[in-house]
Each structure stands twice: as structure tokens, then as C-alpha cells.
C-alpha positions, 0 to 999 in steps of 0.5 A: 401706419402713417406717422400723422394718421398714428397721431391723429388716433392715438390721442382717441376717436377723430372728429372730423367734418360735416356736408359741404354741399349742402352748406354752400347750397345754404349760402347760395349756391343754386340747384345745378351749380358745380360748387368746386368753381365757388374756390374761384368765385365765392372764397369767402363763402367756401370759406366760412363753412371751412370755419364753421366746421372747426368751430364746432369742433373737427379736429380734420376739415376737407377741401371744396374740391369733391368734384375738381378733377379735369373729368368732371371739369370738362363738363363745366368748361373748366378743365385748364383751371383743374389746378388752380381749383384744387390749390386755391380749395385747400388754400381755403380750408388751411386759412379756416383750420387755422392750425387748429385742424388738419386739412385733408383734401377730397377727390370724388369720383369721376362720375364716368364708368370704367365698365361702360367704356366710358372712360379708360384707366389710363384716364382715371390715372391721370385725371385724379395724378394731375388732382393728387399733385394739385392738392399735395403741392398745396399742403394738404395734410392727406388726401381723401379719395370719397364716395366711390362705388366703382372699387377699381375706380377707388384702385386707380385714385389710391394709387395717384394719391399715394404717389404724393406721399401724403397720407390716403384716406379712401371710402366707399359707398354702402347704399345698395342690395337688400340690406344696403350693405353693398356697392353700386356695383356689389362689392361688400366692405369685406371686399372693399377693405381687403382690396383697398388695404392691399391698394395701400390705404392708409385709412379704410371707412365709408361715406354718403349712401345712408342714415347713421343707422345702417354703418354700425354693421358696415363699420363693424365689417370693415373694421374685421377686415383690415388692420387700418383705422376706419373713418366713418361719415354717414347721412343726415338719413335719406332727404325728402324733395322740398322744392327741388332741394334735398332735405333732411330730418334726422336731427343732431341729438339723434345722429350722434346717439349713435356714436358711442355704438359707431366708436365700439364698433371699431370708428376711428375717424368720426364725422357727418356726410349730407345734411350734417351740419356744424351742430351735428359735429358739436354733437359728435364731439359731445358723444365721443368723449 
């Protein structure tokens, strides 16, 4: 195990943060709008929900950089600036953590499919190296490859995150299959586990897809599957439209009454996806004790 990730676990359950999208989208980031350019244009913004979060309590905050990988970028017109993107979002988030939390850097996925032939590995691999480097250069403490649904994709980014050195976190996606506990494209957290493990992820969870509910079984999973910690991020549940944005309903006492059910179930890194907010980490760091 890595020496940090060792740290971080040994002194109990880890909390991490909540959503980014939807607090930026709270100070104003409009429907459609690529929230990873805000690094550039809105730091202040990006940065106060870097700042939230660690008041609420998070022990480890992400970067606004989800989507900033030339591939996506390219769709903004914004492909050159990938590099800068990246470096002023961890640059913003090591500001807000203070030394008071570890900063561990997002990269999402592509939004491309390998199995359509939209996009080649060999693309994959330089897109999220050029990412990786990036972020590592920029003094992220670890690197987060998130809310993947296409396992090889999820392959391909562990593998340029670990040529940094730095720590890799790498989650999927359960949302699909009768008893959502599969990937997009049907892969089990056993699979997802045994495959990421042996692609050199330091840490193995799941983000996004669901409400709290539904990753007790999924944590359980992977946590039988794989010697490493787990890192969790639920939902807020599933949102509700309200004109033309997402809301959601599950409220702070209610997401993190399942916590302690999370923890046993074999949690090591605990913290909220969409629709969480700091209030719901306060609560998560209430529970956890």
C-alpha cells in the first residue's frame, strides 16, 4: 500500500468531499456550461467550494478538473489550455485545503467509447498521461481516475496516473442491470476490483449512479474482492428535473444514517457525489465517529 494512502487509513474511516457540479451550478454556472474552464474564469467561485468542503470537515477535497482532458476540451475549443486547466484547479483546491486536507486530483472519463471506435487507446493513453502529468506537476497529493463505466478506459487512466508515482484512487460506475450493480457496459465489482487491483490501484470504490442505499452491497463486493481500502461517494439519490436542473431529495441525516452500514461494510474513504453538499460531509463525519 502506498505510504499516504497507509496514513490516511490508519488513523480510522476517511472523509472525503461532496459534489462539484452542482455547487458551482449554485454560484452560477449555467445548464451546458463546462465547469473545468471556471479555473480559469471563476477561481474565486471554484475556489469557495474547495472551502466549504473543508470546513465541513473532509480530511481529502478533489480538483474541478473531472472533465479536463484534451478530449473533452477539444469539444470547448479549449484543447491547448489542458495543462493550465489542470494546474491552476489543483493550484485552487491546495489554496482551500490549507494544509488542513490532502488534495487528490479528478480525471473523468472521456466521454468517448473505445468499443464504438470512437476514440483509440492509444488516444486514451495520451490524453489522461498529458492529464496525469498535469496534475502530479502541480502537487496533487493523489490522483482519481472517477465515474468510469468503460473498465479498459478505467485500465488505460490507471496506468498514466501510476506513471506519475503518485497514489491512484480509480472508481466506477454501478447504475445498470436489474439490480444496479453492474457497469454500463456489465461489469461486476468483482470484475471491476480483480481488474483494477491487478492494473495497480492503489485504492478501489465507486461513485455517482445511485442513492447510499444500493452501495452497501456494491462496498461489500469489492471489498471481498481486492486487498485495497475502498472509497465510496454515493448520490444524494436519483434527481428530480425542476427547470432544466437536477434536484435532489435525500437529505444530509438521511444519507449519512447509512454510514455506519457503509463503514462495516468494508468503507475506508467516505464522502458524497451529486447533490451532496458540505452539510451532507458534516453529517458523514458525525456518523463516522
Amino acid at each position: 500500500m502506498h505510504p499516504l494512502i497507509q496514513e490516511l487509513v490508519s488513523r480510522g474511516p476517511v472523509i472525503t468531499d461532496g459534489a462539484w457540479g452542482t455547487e458551482l451550478q449554485a454560484r452560477g454556472l449555467g445548464v451546458g456550461d463546462f465547469p473545468d474552464i471556471w479555473n480559469l474564469t471563476h477561481a474565486d467561485r471554484v475556489g469557495e467550494v474547495a472551502s466549504a468542503y473543508v470546513a465541513a470537515g473532509s480530511q481529502v477535497i478533489l480538483t474541478n478538473t473531472f472533465g479536463a482532458n484534451r478530449i473533452r476540451l477539444s469539444e470547448q475549443s479549449a484543447a491547448d489550455r489542458a495543462g493550465e486547466i489542470n494546474a491552476r484547479g489543483v493550484e485552487i483546491s491546495l489554496k482551500a485545503a490549507a494544509g488542513k486536507a490532502r488534495v487528490f486530483a479528478s480525471l473523468g472519463p472521456t466521454g468517448k467509447l473505445l468499443a464504438n471506435g470512437d476514440v483509440t487507446e492509444g488516444e486514451l493513453r495520451a490524453a489522461f498521461g498529458e492529464q496525469a502529468r498535469a496534475l502530479a506537476q502541480a502537487g496533487a497529493y493523489a490522483l482519481l481516475v472517477e465515474t468510469m463505466s468503460d473498465l479498459e478506459e478505467a485500465r488505460i487512466a490507471v496506468g498514466a496516473a501510476r506513471e506519475t508515482g503518485l497514489p491512484v484512487v480509480a472508481c466506477m460506475v454501478f447504475d445498470s442491470g436489474k439490480d444496479k450493480d453492474r457497469t454500463m457496459m456489465g461489469i461486476t465489482p468483482e470484475q471491476a476490483a480483480k481488474a483494477l487491483t491487478e492494473a495497480g490501484a492503489d485504492v478501489i470504490g465507486a461513485n455517482c449512479g445511485q442513492g447510499i442505499a444500493g452501495f452497501i452491497t456494491i462496498c461489500q463486493r469489492l471489498h471481498a474482492a481486492t486487498d485495497r481500502p475502498i472509497w465510496m461517494k454515493p448520490n444524494a439519490g436519483l434527481p428530480i428535473m425542476v427547470a432544466g436542473r437536477a434536484r435532489y431529495t435525500t437529505t444530509p441525516t438521511d444519507f449519512a444514517g447509512y454510514i455506519p452500514a457503509l463503514i462495516k461494510a468494508g468503507a475506508s474513504f467516505l464522502g458524497g457525489c451529486c447533490g451532496t453538499r458540505p452539510d451532507f460531509i458534516a453529517a458523514i463525519r458525525h456518523s463516522s465517529r
